[in-house]
C-alpha positions in Angstrom: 3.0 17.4 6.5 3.0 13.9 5.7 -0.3 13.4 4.4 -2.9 15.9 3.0 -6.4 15.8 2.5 -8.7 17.6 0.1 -12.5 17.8 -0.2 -13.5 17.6 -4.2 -16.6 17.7 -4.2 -19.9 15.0 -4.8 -18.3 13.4 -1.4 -15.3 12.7 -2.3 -12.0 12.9 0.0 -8.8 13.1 -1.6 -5.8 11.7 0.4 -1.9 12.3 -0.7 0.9 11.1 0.6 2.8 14.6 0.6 6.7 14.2 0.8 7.5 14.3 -2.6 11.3 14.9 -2.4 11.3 11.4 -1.0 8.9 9.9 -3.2 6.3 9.7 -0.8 8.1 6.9 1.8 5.1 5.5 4.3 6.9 5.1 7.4 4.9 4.7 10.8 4.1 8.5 11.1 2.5 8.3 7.9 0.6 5.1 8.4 -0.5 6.5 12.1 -1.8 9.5 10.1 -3.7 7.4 7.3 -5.7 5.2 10.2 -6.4 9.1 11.4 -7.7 10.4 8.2 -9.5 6.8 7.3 -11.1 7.0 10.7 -12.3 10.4 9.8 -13.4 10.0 6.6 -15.3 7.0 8.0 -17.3 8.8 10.4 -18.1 11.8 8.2 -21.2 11.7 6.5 -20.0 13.7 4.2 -17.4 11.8 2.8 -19.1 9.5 -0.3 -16.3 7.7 -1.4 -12.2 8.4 -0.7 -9.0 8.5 -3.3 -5.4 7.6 -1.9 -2.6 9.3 -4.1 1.1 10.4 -3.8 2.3 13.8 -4.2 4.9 14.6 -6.9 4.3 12.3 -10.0 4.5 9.3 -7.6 3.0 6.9 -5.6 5.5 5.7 -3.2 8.7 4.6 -2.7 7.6 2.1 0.2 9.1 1.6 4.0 10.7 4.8 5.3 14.8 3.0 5.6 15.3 5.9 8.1 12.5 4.1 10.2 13.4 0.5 10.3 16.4 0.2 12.9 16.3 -2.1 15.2 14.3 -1.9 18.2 12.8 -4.4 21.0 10.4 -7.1 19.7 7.8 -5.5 21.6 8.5 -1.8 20.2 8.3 -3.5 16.6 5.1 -5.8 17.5 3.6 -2.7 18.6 4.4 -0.6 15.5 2.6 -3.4 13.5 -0.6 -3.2 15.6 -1.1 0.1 13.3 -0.2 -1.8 10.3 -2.8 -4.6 11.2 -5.6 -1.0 12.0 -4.6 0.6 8.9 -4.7 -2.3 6.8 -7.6 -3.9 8.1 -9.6 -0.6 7.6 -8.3 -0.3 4.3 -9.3 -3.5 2.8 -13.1 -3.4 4.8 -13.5 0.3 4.5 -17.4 0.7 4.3 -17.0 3.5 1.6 -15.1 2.7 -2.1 -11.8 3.6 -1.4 -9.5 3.4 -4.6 -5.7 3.9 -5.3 -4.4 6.6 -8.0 -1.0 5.5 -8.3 1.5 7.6 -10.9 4.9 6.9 -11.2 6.5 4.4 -8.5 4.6 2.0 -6.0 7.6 0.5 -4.7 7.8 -2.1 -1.5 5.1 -0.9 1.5 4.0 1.7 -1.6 2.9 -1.0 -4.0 1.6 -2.4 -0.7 -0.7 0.0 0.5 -2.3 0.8 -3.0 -3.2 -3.0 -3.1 -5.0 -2.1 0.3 -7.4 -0.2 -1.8 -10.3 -2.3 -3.3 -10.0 -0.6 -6.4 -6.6 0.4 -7.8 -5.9 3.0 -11.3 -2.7 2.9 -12.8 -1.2 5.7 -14.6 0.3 4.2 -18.0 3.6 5.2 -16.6 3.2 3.9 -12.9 5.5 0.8 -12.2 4.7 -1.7 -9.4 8.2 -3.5 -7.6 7.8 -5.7 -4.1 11.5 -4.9 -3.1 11.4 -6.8 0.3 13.4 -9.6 -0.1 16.5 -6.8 -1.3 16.5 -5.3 1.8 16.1 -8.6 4.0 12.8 -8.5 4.6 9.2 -10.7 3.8 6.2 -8.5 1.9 4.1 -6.7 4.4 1.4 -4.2 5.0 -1.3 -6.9 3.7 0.4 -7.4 0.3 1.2 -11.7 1.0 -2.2 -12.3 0.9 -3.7 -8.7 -1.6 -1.6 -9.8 -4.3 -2.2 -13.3 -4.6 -5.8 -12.4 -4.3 -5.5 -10.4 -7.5 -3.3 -12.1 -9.5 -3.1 -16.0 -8.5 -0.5 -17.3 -5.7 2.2 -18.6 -8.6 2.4 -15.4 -10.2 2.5 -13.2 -7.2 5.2 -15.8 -5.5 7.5 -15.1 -8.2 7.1 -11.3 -8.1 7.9 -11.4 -4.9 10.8 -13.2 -4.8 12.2 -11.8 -8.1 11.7 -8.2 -7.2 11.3 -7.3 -11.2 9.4 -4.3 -11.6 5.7 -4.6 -13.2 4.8 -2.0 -16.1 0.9 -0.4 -16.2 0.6 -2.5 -19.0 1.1 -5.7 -17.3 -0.1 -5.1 -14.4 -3.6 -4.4 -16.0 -3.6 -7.8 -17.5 -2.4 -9.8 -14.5 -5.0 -7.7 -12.6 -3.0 -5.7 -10.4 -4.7 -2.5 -11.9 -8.4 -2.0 -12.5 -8.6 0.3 -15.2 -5.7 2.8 -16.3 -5.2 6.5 -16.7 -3.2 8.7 -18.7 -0.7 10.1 -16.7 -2.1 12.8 -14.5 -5.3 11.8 -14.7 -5.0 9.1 -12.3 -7.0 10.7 -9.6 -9.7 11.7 -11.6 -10.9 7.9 -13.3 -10.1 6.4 -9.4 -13.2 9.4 -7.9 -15.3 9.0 -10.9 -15.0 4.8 -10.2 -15.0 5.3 -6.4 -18.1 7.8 -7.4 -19.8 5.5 -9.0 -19.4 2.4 -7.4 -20.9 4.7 -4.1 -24.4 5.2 -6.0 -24.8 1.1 -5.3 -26.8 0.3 -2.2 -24.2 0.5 0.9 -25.1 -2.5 2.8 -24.3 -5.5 -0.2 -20.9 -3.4 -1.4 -20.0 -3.7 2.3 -20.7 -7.7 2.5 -18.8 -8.0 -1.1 -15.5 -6.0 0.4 -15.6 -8.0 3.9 -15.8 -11.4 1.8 -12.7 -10.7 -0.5 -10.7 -9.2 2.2 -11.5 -12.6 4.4 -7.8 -13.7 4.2 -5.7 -10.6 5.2 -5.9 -11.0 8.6 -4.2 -13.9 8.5 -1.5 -12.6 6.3 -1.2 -9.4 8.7 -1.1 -11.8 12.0 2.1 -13.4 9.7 4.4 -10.5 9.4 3.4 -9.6 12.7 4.8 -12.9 13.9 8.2 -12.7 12.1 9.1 -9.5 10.3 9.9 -7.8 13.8 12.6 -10.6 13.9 14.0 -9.8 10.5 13.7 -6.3 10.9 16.6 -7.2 13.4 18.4 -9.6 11.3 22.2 -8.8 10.0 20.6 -9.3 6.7 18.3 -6.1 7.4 20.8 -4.1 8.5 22.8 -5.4 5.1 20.3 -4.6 3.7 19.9 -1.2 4.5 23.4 -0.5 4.5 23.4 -1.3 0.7 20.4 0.5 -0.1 22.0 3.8 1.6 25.6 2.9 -0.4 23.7 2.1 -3.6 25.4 -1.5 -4.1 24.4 -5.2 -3.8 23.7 -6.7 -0.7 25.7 -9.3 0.5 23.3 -11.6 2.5 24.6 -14.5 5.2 21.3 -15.5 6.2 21.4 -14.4 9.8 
């Protein structure tokens, strides 16, 4: 099972990405099941406030490579219509929805915990963009969730430099909220998301629309031209060297 959810009590809905021998990749399958599970955690009026993890000491490792062969413009464009839903519904859920990310939060990974309006860091997790090594721009949200957290110079150079951010750091620059010792991630992110669901419902909800105000735009973006890139020789370069473990050798076509 890709994902798996578990009630914890007080309301809260714990969500894991569940293939740990992989690291926990988030290919479309996955994200098709998140919008599923969001949608239903949504409508339950049970469900107080929700915690996205990774099974296996990890977050994420990002993309699925096994997903992301080429395929028709239209096949991709449609593939991203989830992306936009998931995202969209990530950043404007109307309950607290926080990240517990241990371990790894690599590419679509660190994407998709940046999703979450509140993120906790294990003080081993590591945050990497990895996009530009496999031929492709930052998606799932994360051109306009990181600059929101961390200032458009510093989140331009992370992204192009692809060097990985420690739990230290990425407290301070503001990627995390709070951190954790390791294994204890999940807990601090339901006591937060707890807490920050005792505050009246209606102003929390106008607070999380107003700082998620800029993602569409940034999800309309990779819409536009990461289907085309996704095709690119330097994709499939891309990939090839990520399967053979080497350095790409990009020709900008």
């Amino acid at each position: 099972m890709s994902i798996r959810t578990e009630s914890k009590g007080d309301g809260l809905l714990v969500i894991t990405l569940n293939e740990p021998d992989r690291r926990n990749p988030v290919g479309h399958s996955v994200r098709t099941a998140l919008v599923h599970a969001l949608s239903r955690a949504e409508a339950d009026d049970g469900v107080r406030a929700v915690v996205l993890t990774g099974a296996g000491g990890h977050f994420s490792a990002g993309g699925d490579i096994r997903d992301q062969g080429q395929r028709s413009l239209s096949q991709h464009r449609e593939r991203f219509a989830t992306i936009k839903d998931l995202v969209g519904r990530m950043t404007g859920f109307s309950k607290p929805l926080a990240a517990a990310v241990e371990g790894w939060a690599a590419g679509g990974g660190f994407a998709l915990a940046l999703a979450c309006p509140t993120v906790v860091a294990a003080r081993d997790a590591r945050f990497v963009t990895s996009f530009t090594k496999i031929g492709l721009i930052p998606d799932m949200g994360l051109l306009a969730t990181l600059p929101a957290r961390i200032g458009p110079s510093r989140a331009r150079r992370i992204m192009l430099s692809n060097r990985p951010v420690d739990a230290d750091e990425a407290l301070t620059l503001g990627i995390a909220d709070e951190l954790a010792d390791p294994g204890d991630a999940v807990r601090l992110a339901g006591a937060l998301a707890l807490e920050e669901a005792a505050g009246a419902p209606l102003p929390r909800q106008l607070i999380t629309d107003w700082f998620a105000r800029d993602i569409a735009a940034a999800l309309d973006y990779e819409q536009q031209h990461q289907p085309n890139l996704l095709n690119s020789s330097d994709a499939a370069e891309g990939r090839a060297a990520f399967r053979e473990k080497r350095t790409p050798r990009f020709t900008g076509c």
